[in-house]
N, C-alpha and C positions, 0 to 999 in steps of 0.2 A: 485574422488581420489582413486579410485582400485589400487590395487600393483600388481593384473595381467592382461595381458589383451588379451584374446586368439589372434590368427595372424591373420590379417586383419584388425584390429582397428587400429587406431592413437596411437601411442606410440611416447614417447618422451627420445632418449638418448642424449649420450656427444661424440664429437668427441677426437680427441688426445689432441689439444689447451684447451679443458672444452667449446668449446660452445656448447649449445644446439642444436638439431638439431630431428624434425620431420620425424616420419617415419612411411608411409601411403601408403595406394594403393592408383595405380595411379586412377584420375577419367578424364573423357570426357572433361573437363572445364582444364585440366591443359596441353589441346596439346600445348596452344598458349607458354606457356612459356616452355615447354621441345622442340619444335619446336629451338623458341628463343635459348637455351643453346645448343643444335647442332650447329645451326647455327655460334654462334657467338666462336667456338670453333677454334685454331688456324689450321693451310691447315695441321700442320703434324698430330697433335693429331684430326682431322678427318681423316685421311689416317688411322693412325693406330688405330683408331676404326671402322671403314668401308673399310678398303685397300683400299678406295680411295677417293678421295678431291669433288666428285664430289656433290653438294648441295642437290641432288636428294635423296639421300642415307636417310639423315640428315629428309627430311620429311616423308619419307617411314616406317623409323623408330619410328618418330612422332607420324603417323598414327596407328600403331601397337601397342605403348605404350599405347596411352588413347583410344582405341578404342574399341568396344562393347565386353562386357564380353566374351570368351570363354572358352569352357571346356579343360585344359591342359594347359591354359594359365596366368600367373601373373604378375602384374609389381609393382614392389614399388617405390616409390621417397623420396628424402629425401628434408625437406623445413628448411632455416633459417629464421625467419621472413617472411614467407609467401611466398617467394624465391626458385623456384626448385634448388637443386645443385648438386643431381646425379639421376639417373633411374640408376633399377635394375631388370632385367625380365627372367621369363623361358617357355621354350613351351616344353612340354610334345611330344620326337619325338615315332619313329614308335613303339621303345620298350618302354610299359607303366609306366616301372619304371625310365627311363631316361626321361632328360631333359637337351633342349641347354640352353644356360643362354647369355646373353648382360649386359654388365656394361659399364656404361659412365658417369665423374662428370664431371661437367663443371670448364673451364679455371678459375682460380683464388684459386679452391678448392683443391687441388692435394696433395697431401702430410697430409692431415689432418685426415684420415682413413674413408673417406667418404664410397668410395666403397667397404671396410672390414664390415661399420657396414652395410650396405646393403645387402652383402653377407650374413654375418652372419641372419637376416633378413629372408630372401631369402630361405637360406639353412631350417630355422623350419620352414618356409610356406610348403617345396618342402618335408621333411618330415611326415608333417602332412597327405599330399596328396598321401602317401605311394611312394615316388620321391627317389631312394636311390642311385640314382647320376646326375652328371652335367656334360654337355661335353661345352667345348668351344673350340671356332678357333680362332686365334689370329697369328699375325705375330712375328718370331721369334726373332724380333729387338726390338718389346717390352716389355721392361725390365722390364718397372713398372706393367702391367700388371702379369707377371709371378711371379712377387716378390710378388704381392698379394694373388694369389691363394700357393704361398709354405709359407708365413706364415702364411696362416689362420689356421692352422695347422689338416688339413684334409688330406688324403692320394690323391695322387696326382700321376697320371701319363701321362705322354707324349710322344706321337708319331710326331717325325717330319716329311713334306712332302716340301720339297724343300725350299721355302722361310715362310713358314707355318708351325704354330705348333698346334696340336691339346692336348688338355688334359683334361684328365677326371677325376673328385672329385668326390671319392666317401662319401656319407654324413652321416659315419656312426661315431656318437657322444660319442667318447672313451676319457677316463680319457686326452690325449693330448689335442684334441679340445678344453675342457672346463677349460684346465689350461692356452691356449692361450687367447679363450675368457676373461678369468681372467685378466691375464696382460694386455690385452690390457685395460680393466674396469678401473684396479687400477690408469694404468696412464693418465687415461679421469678423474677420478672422481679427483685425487690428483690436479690435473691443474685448475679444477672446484672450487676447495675451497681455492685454493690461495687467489684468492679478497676476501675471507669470512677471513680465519684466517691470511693472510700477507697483507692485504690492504695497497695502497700507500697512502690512504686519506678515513676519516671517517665523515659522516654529520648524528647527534642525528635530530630525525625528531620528532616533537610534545613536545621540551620541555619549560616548564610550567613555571609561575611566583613563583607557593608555591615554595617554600623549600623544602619539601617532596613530591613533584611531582618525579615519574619514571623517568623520561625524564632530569631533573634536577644531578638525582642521577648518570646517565649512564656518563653524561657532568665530572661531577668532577671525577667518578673512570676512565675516560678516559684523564682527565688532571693528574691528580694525580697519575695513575701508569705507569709513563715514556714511555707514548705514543710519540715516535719521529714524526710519521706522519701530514699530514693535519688534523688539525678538526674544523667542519664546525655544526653550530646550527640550526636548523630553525625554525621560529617562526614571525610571522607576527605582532607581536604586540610588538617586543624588536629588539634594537643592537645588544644587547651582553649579553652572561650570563656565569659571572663568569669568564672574561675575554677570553672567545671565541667569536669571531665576530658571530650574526646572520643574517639571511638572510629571507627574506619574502616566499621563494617558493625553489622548488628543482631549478627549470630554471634559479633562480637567483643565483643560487652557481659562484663564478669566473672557478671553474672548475668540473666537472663530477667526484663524488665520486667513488671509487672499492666500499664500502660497507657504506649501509644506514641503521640506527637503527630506527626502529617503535615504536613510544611511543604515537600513537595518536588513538582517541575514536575507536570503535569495526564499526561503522558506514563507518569511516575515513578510516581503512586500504586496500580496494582495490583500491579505487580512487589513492590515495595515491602511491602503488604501483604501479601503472600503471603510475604516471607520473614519478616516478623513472626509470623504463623500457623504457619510451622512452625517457629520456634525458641520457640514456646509463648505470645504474646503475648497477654494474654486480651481488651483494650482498646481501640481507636483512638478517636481526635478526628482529623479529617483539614481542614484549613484551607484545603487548595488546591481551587482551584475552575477552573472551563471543562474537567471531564472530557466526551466525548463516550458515546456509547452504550455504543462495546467496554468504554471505559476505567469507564465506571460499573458493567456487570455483572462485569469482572476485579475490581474492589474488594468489591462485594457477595459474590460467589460465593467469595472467598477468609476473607470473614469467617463465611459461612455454613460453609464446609467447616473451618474451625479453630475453630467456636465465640466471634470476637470480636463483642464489642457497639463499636458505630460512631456516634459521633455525627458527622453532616456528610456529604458535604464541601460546599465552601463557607460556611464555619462561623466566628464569631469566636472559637472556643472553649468552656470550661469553668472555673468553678471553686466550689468548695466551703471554707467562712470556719469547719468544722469547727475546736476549737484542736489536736485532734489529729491530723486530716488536711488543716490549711490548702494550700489547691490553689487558684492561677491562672492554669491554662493555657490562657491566653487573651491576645490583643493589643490589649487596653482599655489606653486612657492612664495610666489610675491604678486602685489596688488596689481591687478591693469593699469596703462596709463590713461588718463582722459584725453579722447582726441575724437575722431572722424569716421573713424575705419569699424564696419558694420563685421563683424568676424562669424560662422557657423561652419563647423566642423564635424563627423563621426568621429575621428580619432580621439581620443587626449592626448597622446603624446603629438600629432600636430597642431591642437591648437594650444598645447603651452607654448611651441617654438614659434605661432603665429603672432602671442599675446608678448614676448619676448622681443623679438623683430620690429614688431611695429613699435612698442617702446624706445628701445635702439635708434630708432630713427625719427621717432621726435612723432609720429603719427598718431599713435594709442588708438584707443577704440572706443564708440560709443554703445555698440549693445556687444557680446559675447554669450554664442549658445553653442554647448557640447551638445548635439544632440543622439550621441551613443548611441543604440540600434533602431533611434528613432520611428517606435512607434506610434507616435502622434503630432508632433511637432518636427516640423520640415523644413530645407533649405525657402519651399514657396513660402512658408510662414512669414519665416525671417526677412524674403526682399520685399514681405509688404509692409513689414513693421518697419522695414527702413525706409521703404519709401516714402513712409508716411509721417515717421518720427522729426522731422526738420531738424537733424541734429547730421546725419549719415551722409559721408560724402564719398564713399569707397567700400564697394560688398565684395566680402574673401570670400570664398567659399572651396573646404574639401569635403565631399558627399562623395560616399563608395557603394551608393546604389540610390535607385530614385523611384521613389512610388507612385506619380502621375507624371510622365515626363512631358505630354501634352502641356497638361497644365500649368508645368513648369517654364517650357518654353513660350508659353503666351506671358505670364507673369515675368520672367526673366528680362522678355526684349522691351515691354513695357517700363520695366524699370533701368535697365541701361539705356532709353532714350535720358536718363534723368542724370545717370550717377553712374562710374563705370565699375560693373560686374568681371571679378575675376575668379578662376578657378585653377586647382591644382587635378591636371587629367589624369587622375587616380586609377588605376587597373590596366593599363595601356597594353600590356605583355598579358601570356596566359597564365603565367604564377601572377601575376597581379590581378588577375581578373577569380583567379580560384581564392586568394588570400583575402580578395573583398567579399566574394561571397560569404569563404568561410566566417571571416571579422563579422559581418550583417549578417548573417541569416537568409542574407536576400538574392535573389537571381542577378547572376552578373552579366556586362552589358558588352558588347562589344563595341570595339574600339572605333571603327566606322560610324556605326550609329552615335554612339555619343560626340564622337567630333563634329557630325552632322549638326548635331542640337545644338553646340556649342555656336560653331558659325551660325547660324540661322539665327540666333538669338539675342548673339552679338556681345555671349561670354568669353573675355578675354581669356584662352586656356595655355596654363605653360606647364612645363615637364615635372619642376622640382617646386620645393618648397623656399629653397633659395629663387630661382629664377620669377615667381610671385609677388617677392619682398622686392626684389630688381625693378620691377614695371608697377607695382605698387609706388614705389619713391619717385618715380619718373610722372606718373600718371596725377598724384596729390601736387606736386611742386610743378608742372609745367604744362604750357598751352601744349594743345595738340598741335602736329605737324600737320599742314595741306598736301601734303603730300611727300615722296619717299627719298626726296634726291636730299644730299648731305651732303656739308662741307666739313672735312677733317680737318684742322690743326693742331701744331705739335710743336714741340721746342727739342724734338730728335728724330731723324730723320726715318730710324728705322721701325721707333714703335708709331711713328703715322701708317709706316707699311702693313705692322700687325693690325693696326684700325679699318685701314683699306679692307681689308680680307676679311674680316671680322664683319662691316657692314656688308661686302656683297655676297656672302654665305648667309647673312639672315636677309636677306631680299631687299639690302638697300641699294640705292644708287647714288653714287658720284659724281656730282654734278660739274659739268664744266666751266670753268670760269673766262668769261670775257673778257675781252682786252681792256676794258672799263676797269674793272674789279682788279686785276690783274695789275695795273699802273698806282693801282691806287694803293695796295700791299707793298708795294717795292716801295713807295716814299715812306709809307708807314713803318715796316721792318728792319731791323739791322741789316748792313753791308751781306753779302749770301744768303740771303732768302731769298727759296724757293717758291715764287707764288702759285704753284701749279693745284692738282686737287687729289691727297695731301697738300697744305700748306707747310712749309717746312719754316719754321719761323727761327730756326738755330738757336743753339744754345744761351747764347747773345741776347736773344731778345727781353725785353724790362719788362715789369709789371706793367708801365702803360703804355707800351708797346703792344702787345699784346691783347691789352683789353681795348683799344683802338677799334684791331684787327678782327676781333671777335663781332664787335658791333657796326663792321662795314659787311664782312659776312650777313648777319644776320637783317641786313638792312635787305637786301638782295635779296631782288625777286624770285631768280632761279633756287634759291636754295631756301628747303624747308626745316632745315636743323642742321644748329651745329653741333661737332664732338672733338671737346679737345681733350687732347690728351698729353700728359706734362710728366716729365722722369725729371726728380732731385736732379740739379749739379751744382757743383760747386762755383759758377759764378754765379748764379743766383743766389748763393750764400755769402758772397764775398762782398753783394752791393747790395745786401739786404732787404733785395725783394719776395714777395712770396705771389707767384705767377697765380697759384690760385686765388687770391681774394681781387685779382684782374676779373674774376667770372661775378664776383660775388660784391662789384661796384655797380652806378648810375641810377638815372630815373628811372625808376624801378624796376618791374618785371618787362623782360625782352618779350615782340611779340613775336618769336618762334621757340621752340626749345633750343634750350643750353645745357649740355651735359659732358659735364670732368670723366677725365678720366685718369687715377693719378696712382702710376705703377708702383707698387710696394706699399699701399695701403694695408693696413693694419685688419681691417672689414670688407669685406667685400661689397658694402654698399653703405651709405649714410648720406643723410642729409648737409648740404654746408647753408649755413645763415646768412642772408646777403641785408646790404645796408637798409632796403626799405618794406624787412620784415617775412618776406617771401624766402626762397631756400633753391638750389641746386644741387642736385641728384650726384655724387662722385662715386666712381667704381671702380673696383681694385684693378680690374682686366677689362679690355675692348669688347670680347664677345657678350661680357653682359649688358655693356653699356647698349652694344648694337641690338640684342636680344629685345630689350627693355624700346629700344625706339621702332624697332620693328612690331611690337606691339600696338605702339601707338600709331602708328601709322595703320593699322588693321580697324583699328579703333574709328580714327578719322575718317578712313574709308566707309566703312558700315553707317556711321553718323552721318556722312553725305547723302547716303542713297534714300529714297523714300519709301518707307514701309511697300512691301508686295502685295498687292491686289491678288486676291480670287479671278478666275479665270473661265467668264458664262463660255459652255462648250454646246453645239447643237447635236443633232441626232446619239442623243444618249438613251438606251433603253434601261434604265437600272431595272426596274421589275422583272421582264425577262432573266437579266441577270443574273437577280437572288431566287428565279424561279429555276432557272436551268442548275443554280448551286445548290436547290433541294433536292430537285430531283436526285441527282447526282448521289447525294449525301443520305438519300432516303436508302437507297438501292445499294451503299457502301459507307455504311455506320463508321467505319473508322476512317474513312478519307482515302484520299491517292491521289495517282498522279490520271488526269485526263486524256479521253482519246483524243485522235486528231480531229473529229467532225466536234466533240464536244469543245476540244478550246478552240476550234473556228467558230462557232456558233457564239459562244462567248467576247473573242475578239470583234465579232460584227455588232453585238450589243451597244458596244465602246464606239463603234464606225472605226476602226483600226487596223489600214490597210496590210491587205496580205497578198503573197503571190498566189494566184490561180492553182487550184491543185485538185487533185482527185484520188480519192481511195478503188482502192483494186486490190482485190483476195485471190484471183487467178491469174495466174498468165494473161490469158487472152484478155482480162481485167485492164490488165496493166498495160497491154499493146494496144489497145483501142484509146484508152486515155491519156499515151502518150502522143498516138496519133492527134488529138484533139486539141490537146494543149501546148504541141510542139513550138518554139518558140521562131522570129524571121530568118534562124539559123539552121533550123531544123533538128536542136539538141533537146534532150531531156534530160533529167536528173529522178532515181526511183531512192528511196527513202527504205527503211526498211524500220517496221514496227513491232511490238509488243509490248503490255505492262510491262512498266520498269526500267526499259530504255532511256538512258540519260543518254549518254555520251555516245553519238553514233561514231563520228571519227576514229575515238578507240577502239569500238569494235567492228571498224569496216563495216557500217550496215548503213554505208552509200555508194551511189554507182555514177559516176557525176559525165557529162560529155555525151551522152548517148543517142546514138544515131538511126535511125531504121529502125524493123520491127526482131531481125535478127539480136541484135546489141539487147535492145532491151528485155526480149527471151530469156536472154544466156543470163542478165542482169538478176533477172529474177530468179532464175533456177539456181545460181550462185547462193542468192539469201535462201530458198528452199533447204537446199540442201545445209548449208554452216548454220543454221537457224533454226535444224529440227526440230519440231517441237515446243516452242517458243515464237515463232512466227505467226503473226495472226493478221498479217495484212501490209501492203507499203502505200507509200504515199507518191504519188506522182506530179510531178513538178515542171514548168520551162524551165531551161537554164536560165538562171537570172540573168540580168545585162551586167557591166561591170561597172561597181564605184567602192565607195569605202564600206567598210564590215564592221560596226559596231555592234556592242551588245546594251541591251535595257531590260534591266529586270527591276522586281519587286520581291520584298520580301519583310512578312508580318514577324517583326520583333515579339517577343510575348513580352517585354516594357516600355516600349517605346512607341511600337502602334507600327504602321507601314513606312517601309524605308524604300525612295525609289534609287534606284544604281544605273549609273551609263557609263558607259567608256569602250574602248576599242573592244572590236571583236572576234571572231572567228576561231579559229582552232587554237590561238595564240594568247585569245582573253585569260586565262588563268595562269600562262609561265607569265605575262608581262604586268597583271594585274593595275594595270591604267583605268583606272573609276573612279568615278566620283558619289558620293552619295547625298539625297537632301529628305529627309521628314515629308509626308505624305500630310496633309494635302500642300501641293506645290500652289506657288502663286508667278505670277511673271516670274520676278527677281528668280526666283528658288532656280526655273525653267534656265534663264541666261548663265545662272553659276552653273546649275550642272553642264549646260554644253561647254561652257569655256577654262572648266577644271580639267579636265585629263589633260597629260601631255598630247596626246593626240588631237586636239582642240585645232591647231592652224591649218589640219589637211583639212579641216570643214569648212573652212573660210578659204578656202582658198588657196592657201599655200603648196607650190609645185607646180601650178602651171593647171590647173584642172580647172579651177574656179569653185567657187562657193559651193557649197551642196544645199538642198533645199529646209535651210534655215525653220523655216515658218513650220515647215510638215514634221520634221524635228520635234519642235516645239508642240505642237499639239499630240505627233505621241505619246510624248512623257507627261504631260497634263491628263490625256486619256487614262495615260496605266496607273496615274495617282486617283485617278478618280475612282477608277474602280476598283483600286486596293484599300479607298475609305469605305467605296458603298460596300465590300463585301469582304468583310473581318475574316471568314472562312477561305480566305484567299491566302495560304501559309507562303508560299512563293511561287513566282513566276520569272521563265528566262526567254527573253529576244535574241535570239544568238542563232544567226546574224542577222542583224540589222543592216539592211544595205540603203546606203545615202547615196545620192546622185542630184545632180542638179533640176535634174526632172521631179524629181519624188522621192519619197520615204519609202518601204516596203519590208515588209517582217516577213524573213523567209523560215524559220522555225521556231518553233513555240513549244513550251511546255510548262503544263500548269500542273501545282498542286492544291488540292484542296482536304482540309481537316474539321471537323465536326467543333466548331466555336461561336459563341453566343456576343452579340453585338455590344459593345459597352459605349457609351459616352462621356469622352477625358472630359469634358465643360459641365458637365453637369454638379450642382455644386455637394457635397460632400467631404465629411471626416474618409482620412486613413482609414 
């Protein structure tokens, strides 16, 4: 159950319909049946794959497809149930980096994007293999053919020669490509989960006699919440249960389910599946959980070989509050509410408290998916089924590990331009991160890294399961704010002061009110009102007083949101007004946010129902309320900015590159850490300035090259090396100030001597000039892909831990957040009196070190410590790379789990 699987192995996608379809190199054993599919292809669609009908053609081609490995040469096929139903092949011509290409699906397949996903395919095999174009010959009567290669959406040119078109794809994988590959995903995977979430007919499999059997539970919330469909029981030992007919076996259904519920022992569920798959089953939810290894690959493997989509196991279900596909197959206590809110969880126990909550507040949901150890169906499923359902107006999501997070975050940010994505940031601590692996099976993430994905992609992520529901009710019920500044009122002078504090702890701000604003509150207010920011409106103040106040605020340009916040008293009881439904009057919805805050609330969150239909967000305490708009305020922000651009970089040598990381890797099968000539030689690859340096293994080595390299000071700095050295400061193997040829003798004889044995060379350096000391490093997540890190540096980087982190590959936007997240962020701009540092040279840095931690996957990490910034330049004065023996994957490329 890998989620990647480098090119060459079996992988499993979806075509345009959602079926499954296999995609594997060809092998020797499968001419009989690619033989067969030429053949039996009609006289014109063999013409126009061979310009001509003649039968010979069809085995020549046969012959070539499965035929003994060659160098230059590739073929894929694609198999439905064991079934060839296209080849895909390229031969490597005279020029090494071309390649002709042959596609052909057989008769009955056409129209279904057989030969796209193939190509696609095709195209990162021929990449990998440094291929960085396709030519084909093709006749120019063939339509469909040419309509394939211009939407795969790769640049594309054509020469025509009389009846003949020739055209050449070049396969270079730009922001278009990978937004075509997209669409074409979204609408395989969306087609794919139809029999899951719109089923024409449902059969609960495994349920029980008790009462409180799972299997029993699923039957009744599937009668009981206005399931229109078939549903069907099974159970070999009953009729009926609970007035749904049962049936002894899947075979004995009157008719073949879209989707089948698993409720049967941990033993039971691959067999099981398997007879579902072949009596046509296109669906499973599997509920039963403690499968072991065998019993997890027999369920996988039998939903890959019949084409079922699988939510689970270990799963509390699914269900869908559509009126005309109401679906709750799931063992929640009580029914979903129908509403807006898109919900997919691993836990059960969180998404009962999700389906609870959002109830609670008037919100409900429109799809709900447990997806419990989710080995098939994923949170990316689900935000494209929402994206695409016109029903979804708010995606939850708790995921406690993530199997293409690439993937994830192109799909994620695509769909929060639409609808806003939130998440609960599950495994934050390292009991949280061992507790989610343990719960998934899955490798746990660190907490860096995922915050990274999160911002980048513009999921709103909060701490708790409460604080969700907060900025959930905030986010369904009110315009976003343009920005962070707030105006507080209150009718008690001191919970304004708890709201003050509450918004400038979550990063808001208090806006000041002009003498405008200001005049205009004192007519409007009882006698002692304070119109400062808190607004203190006293005890005194009436219901429309109050809501005056609120709506001369929000009229005000300076202010982005208001929060009021209201404590019972007794004159408001005595002259029977209720200050709250002041928020919840007028011509309808205000345009900035308005949100209650009303102490001693019963909830810590709910909706209130205002006159023209719309609702206000109340909170029992300020910091959520402030929580909750600080939210949106992040929201806002990210929805301003415009998507980040890729970033054309010149003198980049990637080939030498990945040639210097074989070498390397040929001569040290299990990897390490690089010499100094090797990651300079590497850094120059990149053009990624470094200080002037020189190796030396003697004395007299090192006195000559300090001579040479002495800097307008006449200092040097001697380094001291061997495998394995990380941390020189700690172990004094530097000699920094160095003058004359005396000094740096004694330098060296020093590391001789404390170094016996271990010493295998130093490095010789200028003193560098002086500006600030940052560090940049890189490092390959094994689920996330490359993470690039900046922040302050030097001896200091690890007690003060000032970094920021962004997802490799970096685009602008990525490049500006990382320099302007650390706290150290204002000595680079300037701050102190130094002036800016060179911004620009910065920037292309960390763009270099993304570049090259995509092009080269064997790249486990890399550290820039120090970085030193100056107004002059950038320069990388110590380096240290690792490298480990791993094979290239590509997150876009489309495929199953």
């Amino acid at each position: 159950m890998t989620d990647h699987e480098p090119t060459g192995h079996p992988v499993h996608a979806l075509l345009t319909d959602g079926t499954t379809v296999r995609i594997r190199p060809a092998l020797s054993e499968d001419h009989a049946q690619v033989l067969r599919m030429f053949e039996e292809m009609s006289a014109e669609n063999l013409r126009l794959r061979f310009f001509s009908i003649a039968r010979s053609s069809a085995r020549r081609a046969a012959d070539r497809c499965c035929g003994p490995a060659e160098p230059g040469h590739r073929t894929l096929v694609a198999e439905v149930a064991g079934q060839v139903i296209g080849v895909a092949e390229y031969q490597v011509t005279e020029a090494p980096d071309t390649a002709e290409i042959g596609l052909a699906v057989a008769d009955g397949h056409h129209h279904l994007g057989v030969g796209t996903l193939l190509l696609e395919h095709l195209v990162s095999a021929a990449r990998e293999a440094s291929i960085s174009a396709f030519t084909a010959d093709a006749l120019a009567e063939n339509h469909t053919m040419m309509k394939v290669f211009a939407d795969l959406g790769l640049r594309t040119e054509r020469h025509f020669e009389g009846p003949e078109v020739r055209c050449t794809v070049l396969l270079d994988q730009d922001e278009t490509y990978l937004s075509a590959v997209e669409e074409r995903g979204r609408t395989s995977d969306v087609a794919s989960l139809r029999p899951l979430l719109r089923p024409g007919s449902v059969a609960v499999i495994g349920v029980g006699r008790k009462p409180g059997s799972v299997g029993r539970a699923i039957v009744h919330n599937l009668r009981t919440g206005g399931l229109t469909r078939r549903l069907y029981a099974v159970n070999p030992n009953a009729s009926s249960f609970m007035g749904v007919r049962a049936y002894p076996s899947v075979n004995a259904l009157p008719l073949v389910p879209d989707l089948a519920v698993l409720a049967v022992p941990a033993a039971a569920v691959a067999n099981t599946a398997e007879e579902c798959g072949k009596a046509g089953v296109r669906a499973l939810v599997v509920v039963s959980a403690g499968l072991d290894r065998d019993q997890a690959n027999g369920l996988l493997t039998a939903c890959r070989t019949h084409g079922m989509r699988l939510v689970g196991p270990n799963c509390l279900g699914i269900a869908n509050t559509e009126t005309d596909y109401s679906l709750n197959a799931t063992f929640a206590a009580h029914q979903p509410q129908r509403g807006t809110a898109g919900v997919a969880v691993q836990s059960g126990g969180v998404g009962i408290a999700l389906l609870d909550g959002l109830s609670h507040l008037g919100i409900g949901v429109s799809t709900f998916a447990s997806l419990g150890d989710k080995y098939d169906v994923s949170g990316n499923d689900m935000l494209q089924w929402w994206e695409s359902d016109g029903r979804t107006e708010l995606a939850l999501l708790h995921l406690e590990s993530f199997g293409n997070p690439r993937a994830f975050s192109r799909t994620a940010r695509r769909v929060a331009r639409r609808i806003p994505v939130l998440t609960v940031d599950a495994g934050r601590t390292e009991a949280g991160r061992r507790a989610a692996a343990s719960h998934t099976a899955a490798a746990a993430t660190r907490t860096m890294t995922r915050r990274a994905l999160f911002a980048q992609a513009g999921i709103t992520a909060t701490s708790t399961i409460a604080e969700l529901l907060e900025t959930a009710a905030l986010l369904h019920s009110q315009p976003l704010p343009s920005g962070s500044r707030v105006a507080v009122v209150t009718n008690a002078g001191g919970a304004g002061v708890l709201a003050a504090d509450a918004c400038a702890e979550a990063g808001l701000v208090l806006a000041p009110l002009g003498a405008d604003v200001v005049g205009d509150l004192l007519a409007l207010l009882p006698q002692g009102a304070r119109p400062g920011n808190p607004v203190d409106a006293t005890a005194a103040v009436s219901e429309a007083q109050l809501g005056r106040c609120v709506d001369r605020l929000v009229g005000h340009p300076g202010i982005d949101a208001v929060l009021v916040v209201l404590v019972p008293t007794a004159l408001a009881e005595a002259t029977g007004d209720d200050l709250t439904r002041a928020l919840l009057r007028g011509p309808g919805q205000r345009a900035r946010p308005v949100v209650a805050v009303r102490l001693g609330q019963d909830v810590p969150v709910t909706l209130l129902p205002t006159e023209d239909g719309s609702s206000v967000p109340a909170y029992a305490d300020p910091q959520s309320a402030a929580r909750a708009l600080a939210h949106a305020v992040d929201r806002a922000r990210w929805l301003s900015r415009p998507p980040g651009s890729p970033q054309d970089l010149g003198g980049i040598e990637s080939d030498a590159a990945r040639a210097l990381v074989d070498t390397y890797l040929a001569e040290h099968p299990d990897g390490g850490w690089l010499a100094p000539r090797e990651c300079a030689a590497l850094l120059a690859c990149y053009d990624i300035p470094q200080l002037p340096w020189a190796w030396a293994e003697t004395e007299d080595d090192a006195v000559f090259a300090a001579e040479r390299l002495k800097g307008p000071d006449g200092l040097t700095v001697l380094k001291a090396h061997w495998p394995g050295l990380l941390h020189k400061s700690e172990q004094h193997a530097l000699h920094l100030d160095l003058r004359g040829d005396s000094q740096v003798r004694a330098a060296y004889r020093d590391f001789e001597t404390r170094f016996a044995g271990l010493l295998t060379g130093v490095v010789v350096q200028p003193l560098a000039e002086r500006g600030i000391e940052l560090f940049a490093g890189v490092v390959q997540d094994e689920v996330f892909g490359p993470l690039v890190l900046f922040g302050l540096g030097g001896t200091a980087a690890e007690v003060l831990a000032d970094q920021a982190a962004c997802l490799a590959p970096l685009t602008d936007l990525d490049v500006h957040d990382l320099i302007t997240a650390p706290r150290c962020a204002p000595l680079l701009f300037g701050q102190g009196g130094n002036g800016p540092v060179d911004l620009e040279g910065l920037e292309q840095l960390l763009l270099r070190m993304s570049r090259m931690a995509c092009d080269l996957p064997q790249l486990a990490e890399a550290d820039f410590n120090p970085v030193l910034a100056r107004p002059g330049g950038v320069t990388t004065l110590d380096v240290r790379v690792r490298l480990l023996p791993r094979q290239a994957s590509n997150p876009h490329l489309r495929r199953l789990r």
